[in-house]
C-alpha positions as CSV (number, residue, x, y, z in Angstrom):
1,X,87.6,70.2,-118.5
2,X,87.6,73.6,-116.5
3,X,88.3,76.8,-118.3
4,X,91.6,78.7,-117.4
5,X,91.2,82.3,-117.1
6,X,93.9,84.1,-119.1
7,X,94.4,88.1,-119.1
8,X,94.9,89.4,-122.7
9,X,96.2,92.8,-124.1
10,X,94.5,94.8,-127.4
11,X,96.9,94.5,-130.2
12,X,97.5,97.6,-132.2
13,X,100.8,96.8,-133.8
14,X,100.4,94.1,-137.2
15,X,102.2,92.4,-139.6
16,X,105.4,90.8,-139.5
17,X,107.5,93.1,-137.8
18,X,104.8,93.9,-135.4
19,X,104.5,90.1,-134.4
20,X,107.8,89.7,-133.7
21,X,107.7,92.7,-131.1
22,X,104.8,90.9,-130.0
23,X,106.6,88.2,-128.9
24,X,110.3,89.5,-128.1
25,X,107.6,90.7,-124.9
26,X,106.7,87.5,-124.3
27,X,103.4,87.6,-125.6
28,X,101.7,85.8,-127.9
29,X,99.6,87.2,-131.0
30,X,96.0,86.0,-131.1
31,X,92.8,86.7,-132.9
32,X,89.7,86.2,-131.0
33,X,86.6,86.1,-133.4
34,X,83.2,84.1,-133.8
35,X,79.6,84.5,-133.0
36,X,79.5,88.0,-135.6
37,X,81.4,90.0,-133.4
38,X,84.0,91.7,-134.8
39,X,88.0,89.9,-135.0
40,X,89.5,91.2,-132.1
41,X,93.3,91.6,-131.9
42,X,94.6,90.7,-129.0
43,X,98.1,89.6,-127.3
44,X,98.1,86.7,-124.6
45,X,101.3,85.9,-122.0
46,X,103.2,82.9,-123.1
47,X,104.0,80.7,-120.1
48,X,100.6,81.3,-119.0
49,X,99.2,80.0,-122.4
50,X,101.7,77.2,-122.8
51,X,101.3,76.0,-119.5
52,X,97.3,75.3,-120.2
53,X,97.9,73.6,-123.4
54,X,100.3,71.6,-121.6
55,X,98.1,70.9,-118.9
56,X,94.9,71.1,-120.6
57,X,95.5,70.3,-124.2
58,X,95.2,71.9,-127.7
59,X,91.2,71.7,-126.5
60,X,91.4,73.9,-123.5
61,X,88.8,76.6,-122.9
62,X,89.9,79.5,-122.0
63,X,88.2,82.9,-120.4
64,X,89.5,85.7,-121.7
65,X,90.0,89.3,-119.9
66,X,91.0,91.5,-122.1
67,X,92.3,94.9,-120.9
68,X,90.0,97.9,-120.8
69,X,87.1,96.0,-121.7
70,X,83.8,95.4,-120.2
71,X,83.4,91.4,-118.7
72,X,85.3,88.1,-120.1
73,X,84.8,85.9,-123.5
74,X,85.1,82.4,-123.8
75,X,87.1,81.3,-126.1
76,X,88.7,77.8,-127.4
77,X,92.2,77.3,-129.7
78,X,90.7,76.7,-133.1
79,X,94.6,77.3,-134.9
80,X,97.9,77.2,-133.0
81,X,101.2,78.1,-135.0
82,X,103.9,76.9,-132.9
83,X,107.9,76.7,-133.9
84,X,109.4,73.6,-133.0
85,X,112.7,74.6,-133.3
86,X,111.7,77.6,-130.5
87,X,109.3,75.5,-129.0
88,X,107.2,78.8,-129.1
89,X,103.8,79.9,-130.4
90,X,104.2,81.5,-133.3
91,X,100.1,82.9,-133.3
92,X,97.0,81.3,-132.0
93,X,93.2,81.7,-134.0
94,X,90.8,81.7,-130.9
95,X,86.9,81.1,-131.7
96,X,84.4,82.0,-129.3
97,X,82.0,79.5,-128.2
98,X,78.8,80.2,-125.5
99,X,78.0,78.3,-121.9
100,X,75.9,75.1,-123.3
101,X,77.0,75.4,-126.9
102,X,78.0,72.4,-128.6
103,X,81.4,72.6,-130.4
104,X,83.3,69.5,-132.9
105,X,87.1,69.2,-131.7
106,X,89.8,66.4,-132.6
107,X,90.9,64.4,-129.4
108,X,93.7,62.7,-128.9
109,X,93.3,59.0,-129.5
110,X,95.8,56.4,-127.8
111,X,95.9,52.4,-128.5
112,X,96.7,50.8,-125.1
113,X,97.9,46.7,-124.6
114,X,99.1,45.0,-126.9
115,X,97.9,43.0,-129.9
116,X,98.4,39.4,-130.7
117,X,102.0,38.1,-131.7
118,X,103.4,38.3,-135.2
119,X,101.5,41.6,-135.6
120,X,102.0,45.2,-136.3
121,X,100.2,48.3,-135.5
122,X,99.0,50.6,-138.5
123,X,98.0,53.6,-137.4
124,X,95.1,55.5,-139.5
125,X,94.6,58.2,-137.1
126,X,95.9,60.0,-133.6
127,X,92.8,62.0,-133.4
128,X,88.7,61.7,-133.5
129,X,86.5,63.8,-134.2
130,X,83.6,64.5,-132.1
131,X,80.7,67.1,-130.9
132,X,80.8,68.1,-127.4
133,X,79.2,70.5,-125.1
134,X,82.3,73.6,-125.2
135,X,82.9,73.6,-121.2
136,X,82.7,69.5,-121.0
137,X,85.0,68.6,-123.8
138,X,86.9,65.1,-123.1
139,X,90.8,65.4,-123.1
140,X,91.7,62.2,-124.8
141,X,90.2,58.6,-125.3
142,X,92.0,55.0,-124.6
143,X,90.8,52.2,-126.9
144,X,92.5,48.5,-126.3
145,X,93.7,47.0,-128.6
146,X,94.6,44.1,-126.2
147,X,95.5,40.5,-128.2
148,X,93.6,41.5,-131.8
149,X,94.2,39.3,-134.7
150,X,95.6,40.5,-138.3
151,X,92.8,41.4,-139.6
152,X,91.5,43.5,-136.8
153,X,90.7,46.9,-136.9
154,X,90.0,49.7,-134.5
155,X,87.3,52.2,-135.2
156,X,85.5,54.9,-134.3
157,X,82.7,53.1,-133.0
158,X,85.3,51.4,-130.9
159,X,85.9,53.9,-128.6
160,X,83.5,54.7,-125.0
161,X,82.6,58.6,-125.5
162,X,81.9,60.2,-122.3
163,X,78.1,61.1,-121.6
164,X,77.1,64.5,-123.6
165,X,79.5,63.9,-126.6
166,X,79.0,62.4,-130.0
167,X,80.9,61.3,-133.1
168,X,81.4,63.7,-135.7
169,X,82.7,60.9,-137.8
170,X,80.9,57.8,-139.0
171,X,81.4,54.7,-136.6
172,X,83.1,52.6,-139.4
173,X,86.6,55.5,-139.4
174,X,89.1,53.3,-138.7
175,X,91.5,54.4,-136.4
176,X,94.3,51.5,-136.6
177,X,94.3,48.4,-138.5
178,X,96.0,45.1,-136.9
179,X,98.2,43.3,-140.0
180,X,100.4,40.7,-140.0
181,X,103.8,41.0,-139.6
182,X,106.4,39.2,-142.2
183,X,108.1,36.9,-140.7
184,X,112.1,35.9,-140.4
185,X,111.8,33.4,-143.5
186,X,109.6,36.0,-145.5
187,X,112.1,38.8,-144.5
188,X,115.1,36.7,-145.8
189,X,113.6,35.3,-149.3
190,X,112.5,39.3,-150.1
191,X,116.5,40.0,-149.1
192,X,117.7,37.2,-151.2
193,X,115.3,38.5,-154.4
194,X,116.8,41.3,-154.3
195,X,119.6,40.5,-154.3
196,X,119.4,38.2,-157.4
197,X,118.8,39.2,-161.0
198,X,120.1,39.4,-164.5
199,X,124.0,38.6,-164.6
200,X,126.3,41.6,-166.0
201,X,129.2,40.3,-168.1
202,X,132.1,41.8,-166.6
203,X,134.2,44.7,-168.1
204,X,136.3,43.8,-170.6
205,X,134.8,40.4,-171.5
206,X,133.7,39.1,-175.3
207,X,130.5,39.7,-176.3
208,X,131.1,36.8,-179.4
């Protein structure tokens, strides 16, 4: 993954009130911190920020050049506030990370194929975690999950890492595990169970 070079803008403006002026400008409120320097308020454009998390993920690196001062920063998404209702970012935590520093990020797991019949698909987790180098970080890992048996699961250990990156996890985390599905007969004696029990004498009727 390349970095996307983003311009940024000193925040002086805070709380509340001052983050929604923020954004009514179409910018987005950010802190930029890590490696002992000092938090930096800062204010990044929207579309250019949402249009690398689209492209790039919530793991995009991004180099940051922030008005009036001196060079850029590398910087990765640690915590993104976003409004789904909007479908805006509320605030983003940026931590700075170094050329050749290792970072650990969640990616994107998905389960491609499909598993044997009579089976369903519990999902443990979308994500896994791993250690990467900061300006090599992978986007998102397949894992197939092609004709497994209840009984199967799919862990960690499961999936191919790219060459530089390691689990954070332990290789037993299990991802999704393969169970088997009830079938047609099950479904209807569970229906018919409950729809049985104790009889209720009917309004009105002797209890002699």
């Amino acid at each position: 993954m390349s970095e996307v070079k983003i311009s940024a803008e000193p925040r002086t403006e805070f709380g509340k009130g001052g983050a929604r002026r923020t954004r009514r400008a179409g910018l987005v409120p950010a802190v930029l911190y890590g490696h002992g320097e000092k938090p930096q308020h800062i204010a990044l454009p929207a579309r250019e920020f949402a249009a690398a998390i689209r492209h790039g993920g919530l793991n995009q690196v991004f180099t940051i050049d922030i008005a009036g001062a001196s060079g850029t920063t590398l910087a990765l998404p640690k915590a993104i506030q976003r409004d789904p209702i909007k479908d805006s970012y509320e605030h983003v935590d940026l931590i700075i990370v170094k050329l050749g520093e290792k970072v650990q990020v969640d990616v994107p797991v998905t389960l491609t194929g499909e598993a044997a019949r009579n089976t369903l698909v519990m999902h443990e987790s979308n994500t896994l975690a791993v250690v990467a180098e900061a300006m090599h970080l992978p986007t998102g890992f397949e894992v197939s999950i092609e004709g497994l048996e209840a009984g199967a699961q799919v862990t960690a250990g499961d999936v191919q890492l790219p060459s530089g990156a390691e689990l954070a996890v332990e290789a037993d985390f299990v991802l999704a595990i393969i169970t088997q599905a009830q079938t047609a007969e099950q479904l209807e004696g569970e229906s018919a169970e409950g729809e049985g029990g104790e009889p209720v004498a009917a309004e009105g009727a002797s209890e002699e």
